[in-house]
N, C-alpha and C positions, 0 to 999 in steps of 0.2 A: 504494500500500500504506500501511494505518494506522503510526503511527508513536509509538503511545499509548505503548509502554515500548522506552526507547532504554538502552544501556550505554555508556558511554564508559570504555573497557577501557584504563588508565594514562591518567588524567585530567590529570597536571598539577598547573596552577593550576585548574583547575576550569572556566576559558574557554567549554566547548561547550555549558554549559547558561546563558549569556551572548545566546549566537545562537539557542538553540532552548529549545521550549517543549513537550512532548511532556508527556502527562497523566502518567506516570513516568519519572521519570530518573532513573537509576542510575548513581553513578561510582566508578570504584576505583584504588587505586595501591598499589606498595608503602609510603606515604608519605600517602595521601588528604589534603586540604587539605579544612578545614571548610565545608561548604557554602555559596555564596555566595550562594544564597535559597532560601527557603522549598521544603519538599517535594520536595529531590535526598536521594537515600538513598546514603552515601558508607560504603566500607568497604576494609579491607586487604587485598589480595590478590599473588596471585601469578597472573599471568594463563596460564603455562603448566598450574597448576592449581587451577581457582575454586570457590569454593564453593555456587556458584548450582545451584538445579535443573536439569537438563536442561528445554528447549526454553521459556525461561524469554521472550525479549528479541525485539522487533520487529525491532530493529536494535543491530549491537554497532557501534559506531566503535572506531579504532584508527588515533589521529594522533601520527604522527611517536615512533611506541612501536617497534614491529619491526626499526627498525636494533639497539636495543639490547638484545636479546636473543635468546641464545644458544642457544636451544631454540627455534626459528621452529616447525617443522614441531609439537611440542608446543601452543606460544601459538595458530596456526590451527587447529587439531584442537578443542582447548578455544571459540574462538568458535563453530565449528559446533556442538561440544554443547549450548550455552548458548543457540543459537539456536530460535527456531521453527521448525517446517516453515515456508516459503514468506519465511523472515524473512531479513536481507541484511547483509550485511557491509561497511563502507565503513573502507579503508584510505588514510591519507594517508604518504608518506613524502617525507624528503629524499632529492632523486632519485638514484638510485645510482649513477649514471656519473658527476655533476659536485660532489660535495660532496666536498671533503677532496681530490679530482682534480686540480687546475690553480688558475691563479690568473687575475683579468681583469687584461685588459691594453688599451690606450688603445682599439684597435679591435677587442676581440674576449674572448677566454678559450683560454689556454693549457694544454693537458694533460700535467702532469708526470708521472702514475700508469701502468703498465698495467690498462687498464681488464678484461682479460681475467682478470687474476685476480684472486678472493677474497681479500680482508684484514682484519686484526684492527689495530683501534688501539686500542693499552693507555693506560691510564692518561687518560681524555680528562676534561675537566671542560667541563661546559656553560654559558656565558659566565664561562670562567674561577672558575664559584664550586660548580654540582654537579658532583658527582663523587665520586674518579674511578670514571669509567666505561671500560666496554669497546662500541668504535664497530664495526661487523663492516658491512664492504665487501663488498656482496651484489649479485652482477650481477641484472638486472631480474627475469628471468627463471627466476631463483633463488624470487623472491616466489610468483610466478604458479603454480609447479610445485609450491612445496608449499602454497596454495593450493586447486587442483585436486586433490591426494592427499588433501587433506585434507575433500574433498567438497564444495567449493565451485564453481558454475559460474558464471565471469567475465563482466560484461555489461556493462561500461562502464572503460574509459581515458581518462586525461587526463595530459597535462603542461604543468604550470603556467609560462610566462614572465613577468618582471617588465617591465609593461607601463613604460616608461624613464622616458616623459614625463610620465605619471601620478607616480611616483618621486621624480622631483628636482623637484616641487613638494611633495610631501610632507615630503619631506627637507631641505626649504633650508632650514630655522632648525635643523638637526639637527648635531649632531656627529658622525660613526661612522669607525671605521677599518673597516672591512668597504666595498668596491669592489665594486658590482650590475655586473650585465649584463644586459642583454637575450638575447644571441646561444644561451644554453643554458637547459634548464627548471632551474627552481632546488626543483619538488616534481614529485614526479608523484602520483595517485590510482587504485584500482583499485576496483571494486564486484564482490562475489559474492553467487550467493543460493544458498540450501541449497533443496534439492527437497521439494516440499509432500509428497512420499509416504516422506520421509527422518525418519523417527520413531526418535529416540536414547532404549533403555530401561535406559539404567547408570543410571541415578538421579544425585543431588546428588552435586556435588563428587568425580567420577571422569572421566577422561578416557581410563580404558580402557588 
């Protein structure tokens, strides 16, 4: 599938149009950071509700966005509007069962949380400097379900492991207090696509 106008829906630093090169890119955030070359069209939003026309975007990305907001089931409802018929959805997150969960330990990673249920972490700041935020502990399965309510059909999973050995060569001249593992995924990914015969006629900037 063409891939001519991409959204990268809470951009960031701007990072994904670093790695890719799509004949339109679009970023947004509540915050957009000025474009880091030529020809990314960047604007403010609120991605539970955007101001894009309906069926606008090839593909909407949405990395490591969705833990931190509070209206999930709204934020995916809105990338389907925004989407094409036949257009896809690619979701990255920190994986939900081991972030903020446990801690590593010489042989392994230990789980201090029950992972069973849903949580809210108040006040979080991301490398100690944005913030605060609110972090919301979403079992996996949580994503997928509303997701699929939200008229997306799932075509692809991943969970990411930090490959070790690759790592501590990257890392040897590095400083970090943060201790990797291998033994758990540290992201996972999911892909949806909206149905070529799935024509959204709310017009701009309604999510119904």
């Amino acid at each position: 599938m063409s891939t001519k106008c991409v959204l990268d829906a809470g951009c960031g630093t701007g990072w994904l149009f670093d790695e890719l090169s799509p004949s339109e890119a679009w970023q947004c955030d509540l915050a957009p950071p000025p474009s880091r070359r030529a020809g990314i069209r960047s604007s403010r939003e609120d991605i539970t509700s955007m101001s894009y026309p309906s069926g606008t975007f090839d593909v909407v990305v949405s990395s490591l966005v969705l833990m931190w907001v509070s209206e999930l089931s709204a934020a995916l409802r809105e990338f389907h509007r925004v989407a094409k018929p036949g257009g896809r959805l690619v979701v990255a997150l920190v994986h939900p069962y081991f972030a903020h969960a446990g801690h590593v330990v010489s042989d392994g990673f230990v789980i201090n949380r029950d992972l069973s249920q849903e949580q809210e972490l108040s006040d979080y700041f991301i490398s100690g400097v944005v913030g605060p935020l609110t972090y919301y502990h979403r079992r996996p399965e949580t994503y997928y379900n509303e997701a699929l309510l939200a008229g997306w059909r799932l075509t692809h999973f991943l969970d990411w492991f930090v490959d070790m050995e690759h790592y501590e060569r990257f890392a040897a001249d590095r400083r970090t207090a943060t201790r990797r593992t291998g033994w758990v995924p540290t992201f996972t990914f999911f892909v949806g696509e909206k149905d070529l015969s799935d024509v959204d006629t709310s017009g701009s900037g309604d999510a119904g």
